[in-house]
C-alpha positions as CSV (number, residue, x, y, z in Angstrom):
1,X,-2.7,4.5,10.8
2,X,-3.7,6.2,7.4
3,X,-5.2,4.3,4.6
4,X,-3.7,5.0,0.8
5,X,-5.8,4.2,-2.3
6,X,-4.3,3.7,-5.6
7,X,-4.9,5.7,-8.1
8,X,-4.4,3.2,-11.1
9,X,-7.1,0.5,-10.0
10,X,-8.5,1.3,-6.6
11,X,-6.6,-1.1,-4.2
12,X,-6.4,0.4,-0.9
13,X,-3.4,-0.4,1.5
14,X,-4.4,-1.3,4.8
15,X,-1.9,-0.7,7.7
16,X,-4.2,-3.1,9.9
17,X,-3.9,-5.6,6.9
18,X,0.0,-5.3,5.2
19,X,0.6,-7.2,2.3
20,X,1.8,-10.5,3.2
21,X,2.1,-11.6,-0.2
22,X,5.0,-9.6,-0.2
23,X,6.4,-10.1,3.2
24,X,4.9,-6.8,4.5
25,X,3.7,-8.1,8.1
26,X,0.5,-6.1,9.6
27,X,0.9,-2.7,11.1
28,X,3.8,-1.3,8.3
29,X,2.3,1.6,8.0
30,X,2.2,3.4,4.1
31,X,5.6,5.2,5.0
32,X,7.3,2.6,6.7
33,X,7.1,0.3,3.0
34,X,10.1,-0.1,1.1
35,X,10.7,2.2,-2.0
36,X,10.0,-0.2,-4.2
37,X,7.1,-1.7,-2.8
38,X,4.3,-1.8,-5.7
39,X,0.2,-2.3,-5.8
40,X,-0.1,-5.9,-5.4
41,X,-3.6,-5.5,-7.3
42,X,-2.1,-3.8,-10.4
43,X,1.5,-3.3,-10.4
44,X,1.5,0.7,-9.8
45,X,4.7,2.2,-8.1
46,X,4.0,3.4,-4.5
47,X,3.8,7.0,-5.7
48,X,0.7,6.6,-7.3
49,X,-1.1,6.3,-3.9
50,X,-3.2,8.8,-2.5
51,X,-4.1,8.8,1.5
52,X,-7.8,7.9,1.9
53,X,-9.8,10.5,3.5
């Protein structure tokens, strides 16, 4: 699964990883997040993310 990198500070959203802080369990991929889901790092909307190359 793709990688996306903020653009704001840099965070990177790991599939492999999720975001359990906010209940996103490991292997969601980027599309699969909720709308609303935001950088954990920095706040940023999920439309500031870029997929990492």
């Amino acid at each position: 699964m793709d990688q996306y990198r903020c653009t704001v500070c840099g965070y990177v959203y790991d599939p492999a990883v999720g975001d359990l802080a906010s209940g996103i369990a490991k292997g969601t991929s980027f599309d699969s997040l909720p709308e609303d889901w935001t950088c954990p790092a920095c706040g940023a909307p999920k439309d500031m993310f870029e997929k990492v190359l």
